[in-house]
C-alpha positions as CSV (number, residue, x, y, z in Angstrom):
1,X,0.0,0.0,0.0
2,X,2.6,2.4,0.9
3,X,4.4,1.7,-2.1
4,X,1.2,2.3,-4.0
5,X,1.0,6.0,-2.3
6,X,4.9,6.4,-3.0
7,X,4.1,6.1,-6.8
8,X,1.1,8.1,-6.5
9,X,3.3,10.5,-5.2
10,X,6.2,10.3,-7.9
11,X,3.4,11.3,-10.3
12,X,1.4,14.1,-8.9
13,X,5.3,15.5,-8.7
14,X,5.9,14.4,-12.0
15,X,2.5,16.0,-13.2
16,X,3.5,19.4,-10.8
17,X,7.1,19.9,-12.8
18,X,5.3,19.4,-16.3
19,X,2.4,22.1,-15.5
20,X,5.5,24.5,-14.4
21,X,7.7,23.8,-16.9
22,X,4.6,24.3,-19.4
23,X,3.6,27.7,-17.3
24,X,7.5,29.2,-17.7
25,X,7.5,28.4,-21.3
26,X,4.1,30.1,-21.7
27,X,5.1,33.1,-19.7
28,X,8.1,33.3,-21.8
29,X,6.8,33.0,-25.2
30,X,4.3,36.1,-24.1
31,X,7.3,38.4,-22.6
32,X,8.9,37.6,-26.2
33,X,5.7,39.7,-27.6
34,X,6.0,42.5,-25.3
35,X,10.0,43.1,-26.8
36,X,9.9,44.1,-30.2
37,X,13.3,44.0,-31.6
38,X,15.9,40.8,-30.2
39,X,19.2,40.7,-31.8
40,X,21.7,37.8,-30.4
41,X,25.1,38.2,-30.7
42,X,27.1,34.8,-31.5
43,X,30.6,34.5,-32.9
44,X,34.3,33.5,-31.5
45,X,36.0,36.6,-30.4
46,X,34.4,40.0,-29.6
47,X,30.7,38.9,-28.5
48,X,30.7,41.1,-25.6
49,X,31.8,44.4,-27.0
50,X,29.6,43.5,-30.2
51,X,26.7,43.5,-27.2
52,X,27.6,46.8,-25.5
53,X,27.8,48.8,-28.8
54,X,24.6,47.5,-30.3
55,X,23.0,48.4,-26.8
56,X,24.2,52.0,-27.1
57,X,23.6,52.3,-30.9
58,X,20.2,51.7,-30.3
59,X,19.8,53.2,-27.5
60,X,20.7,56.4,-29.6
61,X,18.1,55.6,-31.5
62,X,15.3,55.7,-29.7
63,X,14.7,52.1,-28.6
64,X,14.8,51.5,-24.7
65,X,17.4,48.9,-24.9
66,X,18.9,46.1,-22.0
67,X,22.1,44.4,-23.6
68,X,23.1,41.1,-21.7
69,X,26.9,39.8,-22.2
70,X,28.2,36.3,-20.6
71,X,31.7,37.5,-21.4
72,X,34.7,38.2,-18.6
73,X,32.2,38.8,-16.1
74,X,28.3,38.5,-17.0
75,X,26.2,41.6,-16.9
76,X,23.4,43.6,-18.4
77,X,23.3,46.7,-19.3
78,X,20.1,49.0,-19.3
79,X,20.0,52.4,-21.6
80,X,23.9,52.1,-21.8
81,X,23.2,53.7,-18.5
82,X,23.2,51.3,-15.6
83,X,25.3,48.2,-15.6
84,X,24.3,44.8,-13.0
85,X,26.2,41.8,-12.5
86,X,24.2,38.4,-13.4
87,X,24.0,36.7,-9.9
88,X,24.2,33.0,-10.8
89,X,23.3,30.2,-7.9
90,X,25.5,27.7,-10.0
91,X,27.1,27.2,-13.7
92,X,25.9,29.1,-16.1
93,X,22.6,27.6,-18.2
94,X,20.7,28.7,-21.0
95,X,17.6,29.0,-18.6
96,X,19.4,32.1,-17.5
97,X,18.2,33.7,-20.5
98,X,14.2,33.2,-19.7
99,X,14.5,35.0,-16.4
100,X,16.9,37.9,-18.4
101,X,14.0,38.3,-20.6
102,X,11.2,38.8,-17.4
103,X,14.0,41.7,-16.2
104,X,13.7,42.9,-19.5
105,X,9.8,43.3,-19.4
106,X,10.1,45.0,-16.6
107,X,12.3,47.5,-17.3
108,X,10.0,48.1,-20.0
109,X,12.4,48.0,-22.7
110,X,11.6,47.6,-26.7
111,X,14.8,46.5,-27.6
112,X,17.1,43.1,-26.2
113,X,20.8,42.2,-27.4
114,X,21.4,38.8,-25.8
115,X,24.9,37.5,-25.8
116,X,24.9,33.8,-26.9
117,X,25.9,32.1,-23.8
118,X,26.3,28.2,-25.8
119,X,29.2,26.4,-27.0
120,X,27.4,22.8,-28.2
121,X,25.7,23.4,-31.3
122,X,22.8,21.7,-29.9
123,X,22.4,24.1,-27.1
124,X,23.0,27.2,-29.3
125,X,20.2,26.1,-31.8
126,X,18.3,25.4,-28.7
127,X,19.0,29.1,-27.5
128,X,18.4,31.2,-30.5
129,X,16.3,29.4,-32.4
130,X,13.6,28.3,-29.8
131,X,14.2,30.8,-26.7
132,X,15.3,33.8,-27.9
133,X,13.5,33.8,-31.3
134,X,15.8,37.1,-32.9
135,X,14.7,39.0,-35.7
136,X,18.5,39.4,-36.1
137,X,21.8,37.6,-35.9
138,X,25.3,38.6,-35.6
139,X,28.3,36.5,-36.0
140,X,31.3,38.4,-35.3
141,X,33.7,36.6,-36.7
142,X,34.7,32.4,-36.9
143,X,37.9,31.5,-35.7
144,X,39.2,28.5,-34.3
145,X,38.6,28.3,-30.8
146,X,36.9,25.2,-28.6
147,X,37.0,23.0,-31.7
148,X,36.6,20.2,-29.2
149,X,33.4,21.2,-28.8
150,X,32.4,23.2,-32.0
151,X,35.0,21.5,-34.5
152,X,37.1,20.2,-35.6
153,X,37.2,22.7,-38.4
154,X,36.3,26.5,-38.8
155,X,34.1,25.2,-41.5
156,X,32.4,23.2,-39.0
157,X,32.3,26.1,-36.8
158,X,30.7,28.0,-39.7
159,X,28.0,25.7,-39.8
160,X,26.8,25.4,-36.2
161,X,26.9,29.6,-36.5
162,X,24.2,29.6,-39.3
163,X,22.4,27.0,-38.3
164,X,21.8,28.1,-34.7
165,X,19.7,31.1,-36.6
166,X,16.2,31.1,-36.9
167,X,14.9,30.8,-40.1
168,X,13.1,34.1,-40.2
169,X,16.1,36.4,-38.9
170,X,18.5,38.5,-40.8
171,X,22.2,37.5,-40.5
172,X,25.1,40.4,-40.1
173,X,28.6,39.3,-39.9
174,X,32.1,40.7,-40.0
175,X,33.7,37.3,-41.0
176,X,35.1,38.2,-44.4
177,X,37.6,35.3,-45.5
178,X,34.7,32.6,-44.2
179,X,31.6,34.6,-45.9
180,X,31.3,32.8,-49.0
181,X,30.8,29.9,-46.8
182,X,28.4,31.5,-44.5
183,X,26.5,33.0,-47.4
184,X,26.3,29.4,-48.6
185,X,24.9,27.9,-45.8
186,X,22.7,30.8,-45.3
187,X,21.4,30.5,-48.7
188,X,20.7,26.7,-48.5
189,X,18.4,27.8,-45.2
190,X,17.2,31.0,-47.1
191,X,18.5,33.2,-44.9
192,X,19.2,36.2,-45.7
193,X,23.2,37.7,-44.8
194,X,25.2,41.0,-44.8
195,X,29.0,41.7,-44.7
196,X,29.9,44.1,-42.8
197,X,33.8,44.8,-43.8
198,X,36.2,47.2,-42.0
199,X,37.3,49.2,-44.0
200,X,33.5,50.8,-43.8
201,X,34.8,52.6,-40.5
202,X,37.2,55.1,-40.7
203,X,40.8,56.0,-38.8
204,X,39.1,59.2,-37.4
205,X,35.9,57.6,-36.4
206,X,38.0,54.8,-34.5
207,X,40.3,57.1,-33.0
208,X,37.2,58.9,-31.0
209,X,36.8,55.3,-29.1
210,X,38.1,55.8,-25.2
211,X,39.5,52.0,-26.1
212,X,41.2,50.2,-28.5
213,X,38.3,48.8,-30.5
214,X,38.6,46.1,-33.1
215,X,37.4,48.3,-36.4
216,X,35.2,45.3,-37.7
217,X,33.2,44.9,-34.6
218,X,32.0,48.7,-35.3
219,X,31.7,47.8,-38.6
220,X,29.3,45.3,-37.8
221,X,27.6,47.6,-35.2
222,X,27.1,50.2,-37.9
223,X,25.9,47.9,-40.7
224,X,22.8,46.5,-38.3
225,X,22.2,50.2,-37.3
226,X,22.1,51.3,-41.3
227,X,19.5,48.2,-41.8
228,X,17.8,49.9,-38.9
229,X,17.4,53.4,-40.1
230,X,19.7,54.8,-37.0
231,X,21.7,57.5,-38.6
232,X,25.7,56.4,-38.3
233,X,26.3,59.8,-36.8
234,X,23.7,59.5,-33.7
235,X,24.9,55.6,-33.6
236,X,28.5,56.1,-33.2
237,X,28.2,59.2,-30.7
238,X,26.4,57.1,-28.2
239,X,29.3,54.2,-28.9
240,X,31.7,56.5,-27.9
241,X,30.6,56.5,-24.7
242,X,29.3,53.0,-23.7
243,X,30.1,51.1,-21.0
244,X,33.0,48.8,-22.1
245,X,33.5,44.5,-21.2
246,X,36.1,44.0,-17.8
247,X,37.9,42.4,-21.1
248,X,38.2,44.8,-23.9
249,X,41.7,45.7,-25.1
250,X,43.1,49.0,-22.9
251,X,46.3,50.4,-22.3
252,X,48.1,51.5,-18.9
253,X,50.6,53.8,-18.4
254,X,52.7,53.2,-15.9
255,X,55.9,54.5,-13.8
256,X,57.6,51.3,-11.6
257,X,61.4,52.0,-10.4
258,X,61.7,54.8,-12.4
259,X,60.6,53.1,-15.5
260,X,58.2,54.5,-17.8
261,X,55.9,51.4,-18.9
262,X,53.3,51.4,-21.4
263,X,51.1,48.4,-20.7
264,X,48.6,46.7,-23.2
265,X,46.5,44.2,-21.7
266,X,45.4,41.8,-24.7
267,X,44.3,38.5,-22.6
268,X,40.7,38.7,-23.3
269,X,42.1,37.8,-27.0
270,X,43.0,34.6,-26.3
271,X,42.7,32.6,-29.7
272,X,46.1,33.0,-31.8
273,X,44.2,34.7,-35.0
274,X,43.0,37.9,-32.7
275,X,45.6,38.2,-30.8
276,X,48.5,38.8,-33.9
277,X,45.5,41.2,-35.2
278,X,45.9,43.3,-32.1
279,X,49.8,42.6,-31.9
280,X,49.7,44.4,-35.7
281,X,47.5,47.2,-34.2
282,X,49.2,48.5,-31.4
283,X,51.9,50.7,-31.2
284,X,55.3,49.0,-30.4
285,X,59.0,49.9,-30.7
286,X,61.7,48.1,-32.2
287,X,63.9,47.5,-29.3
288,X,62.2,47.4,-25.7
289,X,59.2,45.1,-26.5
290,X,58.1,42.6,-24.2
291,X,55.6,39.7,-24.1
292,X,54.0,38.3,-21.1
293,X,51.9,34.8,-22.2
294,X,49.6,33.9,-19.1
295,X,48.8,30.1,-19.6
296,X,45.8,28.1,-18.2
297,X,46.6,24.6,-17.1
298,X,42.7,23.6,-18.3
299,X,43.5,25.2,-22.0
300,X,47.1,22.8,-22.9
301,X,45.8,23.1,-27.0
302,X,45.8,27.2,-26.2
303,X,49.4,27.4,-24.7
304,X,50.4,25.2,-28.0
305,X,48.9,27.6,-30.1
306,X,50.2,30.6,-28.6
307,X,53.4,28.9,-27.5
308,X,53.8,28.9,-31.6
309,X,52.7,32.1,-32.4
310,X,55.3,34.3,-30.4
311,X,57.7,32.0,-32.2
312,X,56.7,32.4,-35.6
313,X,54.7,35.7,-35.7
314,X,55.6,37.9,-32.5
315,X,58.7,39.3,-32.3
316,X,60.1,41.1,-28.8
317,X,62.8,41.3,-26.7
318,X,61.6,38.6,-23.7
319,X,58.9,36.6,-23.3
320,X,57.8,35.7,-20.2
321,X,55.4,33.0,-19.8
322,X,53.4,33.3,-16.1
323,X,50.3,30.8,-15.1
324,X,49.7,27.1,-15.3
325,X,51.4,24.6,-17.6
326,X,53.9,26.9,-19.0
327,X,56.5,24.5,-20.2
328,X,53.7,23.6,-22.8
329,X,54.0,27.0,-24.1
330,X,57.4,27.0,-23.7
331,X,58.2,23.6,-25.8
332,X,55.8,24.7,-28.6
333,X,57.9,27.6,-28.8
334,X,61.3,26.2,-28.9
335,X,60.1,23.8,-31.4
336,X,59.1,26.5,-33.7
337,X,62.4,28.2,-33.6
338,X,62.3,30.6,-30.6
339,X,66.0,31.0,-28.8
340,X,65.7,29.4,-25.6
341,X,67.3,32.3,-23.7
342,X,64.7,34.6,-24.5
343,X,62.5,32.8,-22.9
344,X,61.5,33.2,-19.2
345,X,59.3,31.1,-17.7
346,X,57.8,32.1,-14.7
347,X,55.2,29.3,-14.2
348,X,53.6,28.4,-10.9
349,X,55.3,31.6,-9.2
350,X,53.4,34.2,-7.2
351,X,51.8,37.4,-9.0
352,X,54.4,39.9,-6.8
353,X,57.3,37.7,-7.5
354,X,56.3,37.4,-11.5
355,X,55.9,41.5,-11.3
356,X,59.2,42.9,-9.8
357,X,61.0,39.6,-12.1
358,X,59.7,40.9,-14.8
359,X,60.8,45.4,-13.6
360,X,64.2,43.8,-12.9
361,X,64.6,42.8,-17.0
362,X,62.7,45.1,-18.9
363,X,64.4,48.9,-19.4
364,X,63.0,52.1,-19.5
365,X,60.4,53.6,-21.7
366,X,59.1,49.4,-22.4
367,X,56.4,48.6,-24.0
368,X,54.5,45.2,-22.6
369,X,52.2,43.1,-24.6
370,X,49.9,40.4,-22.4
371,X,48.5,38.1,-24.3
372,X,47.1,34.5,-23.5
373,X,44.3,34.4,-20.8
374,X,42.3,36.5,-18.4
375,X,40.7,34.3,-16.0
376,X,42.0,34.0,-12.6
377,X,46.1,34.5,-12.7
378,X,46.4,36.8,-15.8
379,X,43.6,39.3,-13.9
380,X,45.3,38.9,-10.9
381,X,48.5,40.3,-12.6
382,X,46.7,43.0,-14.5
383,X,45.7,44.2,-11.6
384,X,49.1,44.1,-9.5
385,X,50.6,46.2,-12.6
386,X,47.7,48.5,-12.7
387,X,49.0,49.4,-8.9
388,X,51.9,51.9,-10.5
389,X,49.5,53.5,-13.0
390,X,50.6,57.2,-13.7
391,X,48.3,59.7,-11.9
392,X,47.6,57.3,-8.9
């Protein structure tokens, strides 16, 4: 009998979750109504900042606008105007996105730009195509980065992009050496797909950013605001001035032992393809040029990849090599064809140790490139060095 009741009970549960699961979805597919413009941002590198800008383009133009990012540190952003951390009980889940949207309603807003928060293709089609329901995409840009997952080709990668997208929604992407591929696959789905190429933004608009942008993620900004009839001018003087990810590229200057510094923190980059684009934008002297390649023990095919890309494509005076696993890094390296004496690997020491190590070698008037990875040691070292910045 009691296991009779104990079955009985199993169901009426069973029954309970399926009536709230079926209420939340309900609920959800309603507050999609009440929003009339979604946009999700997908794409390797540059999601984040590809979120902020669209929030303040449109909020120039007239839409009340919340812009969620799942980048460095997970946020939203309302009017360009107030920012909140995303308070998460556990690891992050798509789900997230459901109660996002209930914020969103709200605040009132007309306009949402979502950050796709998905790796697994699965999950992503899951998440655009059935939660989020955007009239438009953007990809920012394919590059080859958690292949394990997404691969094992960019072409692959490609593919999970486009077909993540629902089938009404417009495409915009700045990917220009993959679009013939993305246009293909777009065209098989009949969707509908816009290039939004760089050299669309000029020198003088990029130099009025308070960062250092990447030019086709304004491009690609720019090209969904001209398909929304929001004048480039209004658009880009709103982008000026939004709030920017913990990770986008900046520069300190700074004055330790009597050394002038010049600090360029590049770690949010941390695929090889973005990271030589931004080690060919900055500005960096022949002699007096310094790496530092934060390694994650977790990311081993990363500290390859980078490991052969200051070999082959990066050329300073040291580098040093600071975080987990950096004889990975460091063996990659050599077996590209880097001298062994230049570099220093610093592996497994602590943050104060790795900082006045690395004062001791560099000279005056240095210029400092990080590169490799953000999360936990590389922040922790950004923000030691950020100690000495001039004026504080």
């Amino acid at each position: 009998m009691e296991m009779g009741y104990g079955i009985l009970l199993l169901f009426l549960l069973l029954l309970l979750f399926i009536f709230l699961g079926i209420l939340e979805w309900t609920n959800h597919q309603n507050n999609l109504k009440l929003i009339p413009l979604r946009i999700m941002v997908n794409g390797t590198r540059g999601k984040s900042t590809v979120t902020r800008l669209l929030g303040a383009a449109l909020k120039a133009g007239g839409y009340k606008t919340l812009a969620k990012t799942t980048g460095t540190t997970p946020r939203i952003v309302i009017d360009n105007r107030i920012e909140i951390p995303v308070i998460r009980p556990g690891k992050a889940n798509i789900r997230e996105q459901l109660a996002i949207t209930r914020k969103a309603v709200k605040e009132n807003v007309n306009a949402i730009v979502f950050e796709n928060m998905s790796l697994r293709p699965d999950l992503q089609y899951i998440e655009e195509s059935r939660i989020m329901q955007p009239q438009i995409v953007a990809i920012t840009n394919v590059r080859a980065d958690h292949l394990e997952v997404m691969g094992p080709t960019l072409e692959d990668i490609a593919r999970n992009f486009i077909n993540a997208v629902p089938q009404n929604a417009k495409v915009f992407t700045a990917e220009r050496s993959l679009f013939p591929l993305l246009q293909e696959l777009a065209n098989r789905r009949g969707i509908e797909i816009y290039l939004c190429t760089e050299d669309e933004v000029s020198d003088e608009e990029l130099k009025k950013f308070p960062y250092i942008e990447h030019r086709e993620n304004i491009a690609l900004v720019l090209g969904i605001c001209k398909y929304l009839g929001i004048p480039r001018e209004v658009a880009l003087n709103e982008m000026y001035n939004y709030i920017p990810d913990a990770g986008v590229l900046k520069k300190y200057y700074l004055k330790v032992k009597n050394k002038d510094i010049l600090l360029y923190n590049a770690l949010a980059a941390n695929d090889p393809h973005s990271t030589y684009l931004i080690y060919q934008r900055i500005e960096r002297p022949e002699k007096n040029f310094y790496v530092i390649l934060n390694c994650r023990s977790d990311r081993i095919d990363r500290s390859v990849q980078l490991g052969k890309l200051i070999s082959e494509k990066i050329k300073a005076d040291y580098y040093f090599l600071t975080g987990g696993e950096t004889r990975v890094a460091y063996h990659s390296s050599v077996k590209s064809g880097m001298k062994k004496e230049r570099l220093i690997d610093l592996g497994g020491k602590d943050v104060e140790y790795v900082f006045n190590k690395i004062v001791e070698m560099i000279n005056d008037k240095s210029v400092i490139l990080a590169i490799g990875n953000i999360v936990g040691y590389g922040e922790k070292l950004i923000e030691y060095f950020k100690k000495y910045e001039k004026g504080e």
